[in-house]
C-alpha positions as a Markdown table, in Angstrom:
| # | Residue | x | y | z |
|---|---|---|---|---|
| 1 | Unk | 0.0 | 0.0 | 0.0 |
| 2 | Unk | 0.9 | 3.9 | -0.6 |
| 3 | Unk | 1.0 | 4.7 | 3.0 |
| 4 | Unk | 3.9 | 2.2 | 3.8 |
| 5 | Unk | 6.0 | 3.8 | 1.3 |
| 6 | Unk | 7.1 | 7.2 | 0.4 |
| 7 | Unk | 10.1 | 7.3 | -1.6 |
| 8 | Unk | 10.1 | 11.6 | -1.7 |
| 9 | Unk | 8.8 | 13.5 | 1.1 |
| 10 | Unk | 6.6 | 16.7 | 0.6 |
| 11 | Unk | 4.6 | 18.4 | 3.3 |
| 12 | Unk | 0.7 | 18.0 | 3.8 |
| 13 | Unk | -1.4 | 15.6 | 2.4 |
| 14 | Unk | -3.0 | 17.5 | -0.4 |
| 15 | Unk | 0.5 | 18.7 | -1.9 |
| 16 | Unk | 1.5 | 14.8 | -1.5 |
| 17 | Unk | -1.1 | 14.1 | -3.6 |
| 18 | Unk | -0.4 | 16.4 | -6.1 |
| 19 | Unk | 3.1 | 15.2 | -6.6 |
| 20 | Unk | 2.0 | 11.5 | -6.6 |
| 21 | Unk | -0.8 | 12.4 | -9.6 |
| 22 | Unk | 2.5 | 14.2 | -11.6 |
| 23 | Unk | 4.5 | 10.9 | -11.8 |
| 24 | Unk | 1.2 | 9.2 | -12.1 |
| 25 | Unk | 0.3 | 11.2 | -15.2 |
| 26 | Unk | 4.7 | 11.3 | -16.3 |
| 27 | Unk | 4.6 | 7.2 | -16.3 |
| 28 | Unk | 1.4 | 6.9 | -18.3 |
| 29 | Unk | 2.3 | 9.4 | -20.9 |
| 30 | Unk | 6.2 | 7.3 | -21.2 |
| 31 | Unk | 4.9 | 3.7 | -21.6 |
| 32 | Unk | 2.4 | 3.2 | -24.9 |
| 33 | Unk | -1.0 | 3.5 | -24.8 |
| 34 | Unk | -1.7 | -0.2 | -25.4 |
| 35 | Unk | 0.1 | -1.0 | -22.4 |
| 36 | Unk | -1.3 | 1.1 | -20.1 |
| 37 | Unk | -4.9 | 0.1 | -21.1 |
| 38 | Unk | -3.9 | -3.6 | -19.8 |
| 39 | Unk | -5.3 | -5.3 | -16.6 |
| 40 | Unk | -2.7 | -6.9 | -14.2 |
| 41 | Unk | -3.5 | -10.5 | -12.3 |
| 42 | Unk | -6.7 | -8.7 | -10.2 |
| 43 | Unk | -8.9 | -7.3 | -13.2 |
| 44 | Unk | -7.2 | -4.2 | -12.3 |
| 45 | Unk | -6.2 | -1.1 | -14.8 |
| 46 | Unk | -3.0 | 1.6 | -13.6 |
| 47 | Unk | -5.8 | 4.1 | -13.7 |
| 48 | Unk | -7.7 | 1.5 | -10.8 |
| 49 | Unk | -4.8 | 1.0 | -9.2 |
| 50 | Unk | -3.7 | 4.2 | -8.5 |
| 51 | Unk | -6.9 | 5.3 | -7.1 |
| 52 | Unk | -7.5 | 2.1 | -4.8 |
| 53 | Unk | -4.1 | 2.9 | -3.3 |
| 54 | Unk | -4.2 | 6.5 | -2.7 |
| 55 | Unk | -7.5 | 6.6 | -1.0 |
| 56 | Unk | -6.2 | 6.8 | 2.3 |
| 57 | Unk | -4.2 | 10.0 | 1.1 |
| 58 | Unk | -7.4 | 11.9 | -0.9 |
| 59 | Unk | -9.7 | 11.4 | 2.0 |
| 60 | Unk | -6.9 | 13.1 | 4.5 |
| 61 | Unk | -6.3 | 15.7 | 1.9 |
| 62 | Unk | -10.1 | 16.1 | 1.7 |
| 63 | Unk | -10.2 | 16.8 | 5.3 |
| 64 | Unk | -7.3 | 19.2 | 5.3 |
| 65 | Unk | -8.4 | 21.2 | 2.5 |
| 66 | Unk | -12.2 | 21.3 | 3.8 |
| 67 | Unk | -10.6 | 22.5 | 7.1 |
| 68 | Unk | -8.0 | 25.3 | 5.8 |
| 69 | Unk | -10.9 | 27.0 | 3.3 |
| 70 | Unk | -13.2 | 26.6 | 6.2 |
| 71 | Unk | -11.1 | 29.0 | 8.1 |
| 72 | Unk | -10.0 | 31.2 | 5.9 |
| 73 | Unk | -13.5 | 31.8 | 4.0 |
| 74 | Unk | -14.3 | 33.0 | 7.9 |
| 75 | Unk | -11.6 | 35.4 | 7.3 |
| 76 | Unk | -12.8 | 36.4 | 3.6 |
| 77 | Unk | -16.3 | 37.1 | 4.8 |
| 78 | Unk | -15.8 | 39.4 | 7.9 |
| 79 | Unk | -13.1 | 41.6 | 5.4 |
| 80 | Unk | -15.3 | 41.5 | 2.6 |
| 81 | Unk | -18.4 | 42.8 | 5.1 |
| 82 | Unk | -15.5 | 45.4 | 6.3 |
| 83 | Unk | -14.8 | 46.4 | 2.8 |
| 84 | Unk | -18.2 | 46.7 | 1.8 |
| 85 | Unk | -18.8 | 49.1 | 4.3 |
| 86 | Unk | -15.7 | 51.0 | 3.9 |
| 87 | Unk | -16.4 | 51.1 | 0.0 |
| 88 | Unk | -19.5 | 52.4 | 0.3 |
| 89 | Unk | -18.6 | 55.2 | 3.2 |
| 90 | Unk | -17.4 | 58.6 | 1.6 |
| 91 | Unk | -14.8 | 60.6 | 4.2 |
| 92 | Unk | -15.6 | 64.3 | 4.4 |
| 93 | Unk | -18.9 | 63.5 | 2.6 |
| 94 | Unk | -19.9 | 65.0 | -0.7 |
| 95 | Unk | -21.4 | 67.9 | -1.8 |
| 96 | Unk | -25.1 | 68.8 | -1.5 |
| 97 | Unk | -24.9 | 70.6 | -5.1 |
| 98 | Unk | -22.8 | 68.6 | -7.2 |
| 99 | Unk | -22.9 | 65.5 | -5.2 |
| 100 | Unk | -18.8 | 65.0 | -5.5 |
| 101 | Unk | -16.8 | 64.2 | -2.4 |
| 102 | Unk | -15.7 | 67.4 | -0.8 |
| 103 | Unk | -12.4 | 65.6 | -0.6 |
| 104 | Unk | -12.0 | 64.0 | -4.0 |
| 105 | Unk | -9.0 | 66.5 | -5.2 |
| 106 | Unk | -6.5 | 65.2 | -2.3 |
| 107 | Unk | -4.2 | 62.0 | -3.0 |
| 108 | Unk | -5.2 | 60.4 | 0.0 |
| 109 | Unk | -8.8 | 60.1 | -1.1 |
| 110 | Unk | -8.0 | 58.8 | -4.1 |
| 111 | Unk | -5.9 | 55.8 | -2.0 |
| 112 | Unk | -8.8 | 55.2 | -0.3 |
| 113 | Unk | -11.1 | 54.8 | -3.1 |
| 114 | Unk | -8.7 | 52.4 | -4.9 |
| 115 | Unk | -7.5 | 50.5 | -1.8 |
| 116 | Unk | -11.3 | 49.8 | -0.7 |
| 117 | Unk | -12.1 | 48.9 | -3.8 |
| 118 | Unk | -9.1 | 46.1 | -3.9 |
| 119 | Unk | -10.5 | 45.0 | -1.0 |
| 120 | Unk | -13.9 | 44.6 | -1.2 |
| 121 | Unk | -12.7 | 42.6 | -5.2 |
| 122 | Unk | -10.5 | 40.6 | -3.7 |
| 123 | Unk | -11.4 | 39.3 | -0.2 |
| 124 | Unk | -14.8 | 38.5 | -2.5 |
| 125 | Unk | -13.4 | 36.5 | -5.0 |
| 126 | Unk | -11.3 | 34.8 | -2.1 |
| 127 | Unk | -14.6 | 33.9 | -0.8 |
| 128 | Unk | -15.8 | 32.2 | -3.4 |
| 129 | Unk | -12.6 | 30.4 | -4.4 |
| 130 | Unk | -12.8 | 28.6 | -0.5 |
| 131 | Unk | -16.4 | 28.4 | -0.8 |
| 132 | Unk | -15.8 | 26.5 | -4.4 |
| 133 | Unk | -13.1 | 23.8 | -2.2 |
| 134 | Unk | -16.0 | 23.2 | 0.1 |
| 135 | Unk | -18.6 | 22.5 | -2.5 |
| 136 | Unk | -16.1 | 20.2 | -4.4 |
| 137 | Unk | -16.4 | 16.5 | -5.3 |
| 138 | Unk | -13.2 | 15.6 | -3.8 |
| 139 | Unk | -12.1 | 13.3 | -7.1 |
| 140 | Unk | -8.4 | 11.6 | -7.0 |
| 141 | Unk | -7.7 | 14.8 | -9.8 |
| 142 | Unk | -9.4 | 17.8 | -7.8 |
| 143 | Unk | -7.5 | 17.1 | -4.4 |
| 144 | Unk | -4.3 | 16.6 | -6.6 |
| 145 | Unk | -4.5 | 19.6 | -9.2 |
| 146 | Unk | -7.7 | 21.5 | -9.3 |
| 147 | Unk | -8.3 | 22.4 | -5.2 |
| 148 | Unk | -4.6 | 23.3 | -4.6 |
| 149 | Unk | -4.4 | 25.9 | -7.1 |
| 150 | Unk | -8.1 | 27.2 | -5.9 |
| 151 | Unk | -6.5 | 27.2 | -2.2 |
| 152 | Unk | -3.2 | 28.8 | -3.5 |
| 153 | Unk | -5.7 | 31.9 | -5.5 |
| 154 | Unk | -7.6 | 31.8 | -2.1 |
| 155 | Unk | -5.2 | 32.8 | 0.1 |
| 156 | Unk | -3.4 | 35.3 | -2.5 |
| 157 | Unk | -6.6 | 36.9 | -2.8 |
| 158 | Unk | -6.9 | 37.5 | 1.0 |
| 159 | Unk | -3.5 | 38.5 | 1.7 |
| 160 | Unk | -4.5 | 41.9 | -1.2 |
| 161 | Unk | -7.8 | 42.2 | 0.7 |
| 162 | Unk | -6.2 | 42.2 | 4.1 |
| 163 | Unk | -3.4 | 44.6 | 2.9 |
| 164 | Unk | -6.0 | 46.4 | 1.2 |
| 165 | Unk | -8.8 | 47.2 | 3.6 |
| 166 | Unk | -5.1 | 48.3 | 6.3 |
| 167 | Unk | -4.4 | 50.6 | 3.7 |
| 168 | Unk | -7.9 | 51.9 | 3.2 |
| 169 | Unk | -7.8 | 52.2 | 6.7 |
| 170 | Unk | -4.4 | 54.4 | 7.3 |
| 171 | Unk | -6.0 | 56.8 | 4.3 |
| 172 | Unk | -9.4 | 57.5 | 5.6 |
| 173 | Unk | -7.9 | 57.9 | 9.0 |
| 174 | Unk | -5.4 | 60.4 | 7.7 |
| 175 | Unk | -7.8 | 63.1 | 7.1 |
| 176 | Unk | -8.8 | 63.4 | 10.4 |
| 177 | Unk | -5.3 | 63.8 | 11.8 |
| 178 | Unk | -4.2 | 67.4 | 12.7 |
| 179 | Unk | -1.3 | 68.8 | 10.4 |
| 180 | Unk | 1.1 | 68.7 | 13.4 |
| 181 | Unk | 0.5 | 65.2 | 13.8 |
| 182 | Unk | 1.0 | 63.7 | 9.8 |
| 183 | Unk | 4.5 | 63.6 | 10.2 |
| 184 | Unk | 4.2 | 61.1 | 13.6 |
| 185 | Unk | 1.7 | 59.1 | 12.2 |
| 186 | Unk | 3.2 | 57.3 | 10.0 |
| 187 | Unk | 4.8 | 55.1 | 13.0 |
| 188 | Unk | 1.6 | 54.0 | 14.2 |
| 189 | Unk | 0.1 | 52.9 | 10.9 |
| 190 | Unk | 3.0 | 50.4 | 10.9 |
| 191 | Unk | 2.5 | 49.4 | 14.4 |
| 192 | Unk | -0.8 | 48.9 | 13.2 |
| 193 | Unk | 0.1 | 46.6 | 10.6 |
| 194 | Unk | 2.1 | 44.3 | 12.7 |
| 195 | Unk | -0.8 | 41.6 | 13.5 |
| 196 | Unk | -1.4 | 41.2 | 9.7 |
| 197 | Unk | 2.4 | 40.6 | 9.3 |
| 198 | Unk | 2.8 | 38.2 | 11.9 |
| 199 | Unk | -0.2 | 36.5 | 10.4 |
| 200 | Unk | 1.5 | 36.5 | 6.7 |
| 201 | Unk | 4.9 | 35.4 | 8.3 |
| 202 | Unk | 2.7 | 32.5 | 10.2 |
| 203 | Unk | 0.9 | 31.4 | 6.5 |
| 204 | Unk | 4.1 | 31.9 | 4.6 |
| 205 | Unk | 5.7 | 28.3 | 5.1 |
| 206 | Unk | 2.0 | 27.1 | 3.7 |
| 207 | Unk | 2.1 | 29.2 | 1.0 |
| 208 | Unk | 5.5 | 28.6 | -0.3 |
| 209 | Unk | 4.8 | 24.9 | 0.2 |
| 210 | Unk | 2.0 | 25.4 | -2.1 |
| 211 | Unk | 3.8 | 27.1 | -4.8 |
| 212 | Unk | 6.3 | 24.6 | -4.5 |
| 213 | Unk | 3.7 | 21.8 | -5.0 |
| 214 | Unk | 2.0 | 23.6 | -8.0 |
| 215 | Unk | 5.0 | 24.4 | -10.0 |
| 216 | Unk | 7.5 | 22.0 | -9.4 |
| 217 | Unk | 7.9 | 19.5 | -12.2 |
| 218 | Unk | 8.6 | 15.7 | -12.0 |
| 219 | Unk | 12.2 | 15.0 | -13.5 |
| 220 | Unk | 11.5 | 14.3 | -17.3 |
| 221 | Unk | 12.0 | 11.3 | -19.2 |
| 222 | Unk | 15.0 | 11.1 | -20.9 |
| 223 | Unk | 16.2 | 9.9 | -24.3 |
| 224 | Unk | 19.2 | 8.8 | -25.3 |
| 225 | Unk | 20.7 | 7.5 | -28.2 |
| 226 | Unk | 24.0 | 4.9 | -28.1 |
| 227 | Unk | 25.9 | 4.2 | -31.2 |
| 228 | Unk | 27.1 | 1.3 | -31.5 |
């Protein structure tokens, strides 16, 4: 069985799977197609076999996935209701007459209206990536190819929401800070964005696993020709 034998190590079951489904898929396309169509002393095709012995591995892949997108779509959805709110909010309100923000001529208005924007975008379409992982069929190919790219999206899209909606933040807060002050501030918006650091830092190992997993290549077959 698979989970007596591991000849390469890679971290979390998921990405394990995905590496195991590239030298699946690198063996069948290097023997003919005849040959891999051919049953073995059980009834059994490769296709068969490979999914038999890698159930144990797709079910705990299942279960890690289902529990990492659970969390984070819990993150995507309070910053998404954050960003809709800032997104929608105007600082300094708009005028009665013309109806365009009193503000709108100042740079750090126009950093707010992008930033919340990102946000709201972003933290959005990270919510539906997870929410996609949930409502998945957990096939042998989704938990090795398809759901680890979705998860990898996911959490690239939160990281620009989170960093978004702090920079949104920082801007909208800047217009109420006395001219005395805008030269000291700076200090505690980056104290501010300490938490969300240590939480990137935290997530980073996972997320470089991922890439790893994703883009990483099986070594290639290759050819050679001897003279004789």
């Amino acid at each position: 069985m698979y989970r007596e034998h591991r000849p390469w190590r890679v971290p979390g079951d998921a990405m394990q799977m995905q590496w195991e489904y590239k030298w699946y898929k690198l063996v069948k396309n290097s023997v003919p197609p005849n040959f891999y169509a051919r049953y073995n002393n059980r009834g059994q095709t490769a296709k068969q076999v490979f999914i038999i012995t890698h159930q144990p591995l797709v079910r705990e892949g299942r279960k890690w996935l289902s529990k990492t997108s659970e969390s984070c779509s819990l993150v995507a959805a309070l910053v998404a209701t954050v960003a809709f709110t800032t997104s929608t909010a105007i600082p300094g309100g708009a005028n009665e007459v013309t109806g365009v923000p009193v503000l709108s001529g100042q740079p750090a208005f126009k950093v707010f209206a992008v930033a919340s924007l990102v946000a709201l975008c972003s933290s959005v379409t990270a919510l539906v990536l997870f929410l996609s992982i949930l409502t998945s069929r957990f096939q042998e190919k989704d938990v090795a190819m398809d759901l680890p790219k979705k998860l990898l999206m996911g959490m690239t899209s939160l990281w620009t929401s989170i960093a978004s909606i702090l920079v949104s933040f920082c801007a909208g807060h800047f217009f109420i800070i006395e001219d005395g002050m805008k030269s000291s501030v700076y200090l505690i918006y980056a104290v501010t964005c300490l938490p969300v650091s240590f939480f990137v830092l935290v997530q980073l190992p996972l997320y470089l696993d991922l890439m790893l997993a994703i883009f990483r290549k099986v070594p290639q077959r290759v050819y050679k020709v001897f003279s004789h």
